[in-house]
C-alpha positions in Angstrom: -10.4 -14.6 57.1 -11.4 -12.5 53.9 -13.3 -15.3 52.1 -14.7 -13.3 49.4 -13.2 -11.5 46.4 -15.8 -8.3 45.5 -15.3 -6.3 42.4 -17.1 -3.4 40.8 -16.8 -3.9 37.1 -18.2 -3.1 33.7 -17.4 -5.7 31.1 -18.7 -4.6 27.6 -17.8 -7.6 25.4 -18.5 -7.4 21.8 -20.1 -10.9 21.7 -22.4 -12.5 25.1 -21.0 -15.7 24.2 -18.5 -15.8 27.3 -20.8 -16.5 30.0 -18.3 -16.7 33.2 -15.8 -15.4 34.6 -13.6 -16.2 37.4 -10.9 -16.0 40.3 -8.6 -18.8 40.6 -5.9 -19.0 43.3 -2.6 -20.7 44.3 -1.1 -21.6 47.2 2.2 -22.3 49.3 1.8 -25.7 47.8 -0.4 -25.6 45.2 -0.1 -24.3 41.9 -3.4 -22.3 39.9 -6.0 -25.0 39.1 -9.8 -25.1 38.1 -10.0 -27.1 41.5 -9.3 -23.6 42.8 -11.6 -21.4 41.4 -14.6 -19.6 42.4 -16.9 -18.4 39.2 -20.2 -16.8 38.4 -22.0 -15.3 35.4 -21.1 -12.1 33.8 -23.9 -9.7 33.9 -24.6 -8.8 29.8 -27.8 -6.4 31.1 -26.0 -3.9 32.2 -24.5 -0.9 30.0 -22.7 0.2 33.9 -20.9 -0.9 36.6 -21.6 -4.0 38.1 -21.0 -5.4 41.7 -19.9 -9.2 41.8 -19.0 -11.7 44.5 -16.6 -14.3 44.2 -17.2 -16.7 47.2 -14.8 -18.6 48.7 -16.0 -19.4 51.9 -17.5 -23.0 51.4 -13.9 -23.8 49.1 -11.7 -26.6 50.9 -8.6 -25.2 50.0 -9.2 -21.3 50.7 -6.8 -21.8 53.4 -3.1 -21.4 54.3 -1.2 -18.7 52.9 -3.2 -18.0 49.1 0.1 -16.6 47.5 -1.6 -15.5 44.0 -4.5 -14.6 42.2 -5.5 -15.0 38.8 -9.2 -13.4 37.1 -10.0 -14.3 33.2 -13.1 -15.0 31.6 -14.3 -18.5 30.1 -13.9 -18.3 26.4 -13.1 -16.3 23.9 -13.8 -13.1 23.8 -12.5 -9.3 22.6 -14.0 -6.9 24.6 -13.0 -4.3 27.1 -13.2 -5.2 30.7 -12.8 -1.6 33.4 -12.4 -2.5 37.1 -13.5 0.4 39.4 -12.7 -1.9 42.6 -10.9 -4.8 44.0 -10.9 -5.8 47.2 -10.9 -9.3 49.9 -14.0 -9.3 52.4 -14.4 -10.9 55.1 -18.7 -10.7 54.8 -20.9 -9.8 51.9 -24.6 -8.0 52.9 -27.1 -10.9 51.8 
């Protein structure tokens, strides 16, 4: 099963004051929730392209048909996110 969500982005946000950012997902039977979420810390270091790793792997409910997909950040912010790529893994190199 692809139990990871990897994308190449560069986020340049005027402010660092959103710290995360984050996949959530529905399913068949279950609507988009913060139960169903997999976050992790925008990179503000980096003026380029950044690789991050959603993992789902360990999530109790990453499973069944995941219908949708939802990214956003945790705050407010204004700011210009650019995604190079999107995909579903099955593995990530540690």
């Amino acid at each position: 099963s692809y139990d990871y969500i990897r994308m190449v982005a560069k986020i340049d946000l005027e402010e660092d004051n959103v710290k995360n950012h984050a996949f959530l997902f529905q399913t068949e039977d279950l609507g988009f929730s913060e139960d169903r979420r997999a976050y992790i810390t925008i990179n503000h270091e980096s003026d380029g392209y950044v690789e991050y790793i959603f993992d789902f792997s360990k999530h109790p409910q990453w499973n069944g048909k995941i219908t949708s997909v939802y990214y956003g950040l945790y705050g407010d912010a204004k700011g210009e996110i650019r995604i190079k790529s999107l995909e579903f893994v099955e593995r990530v190199n540690p």
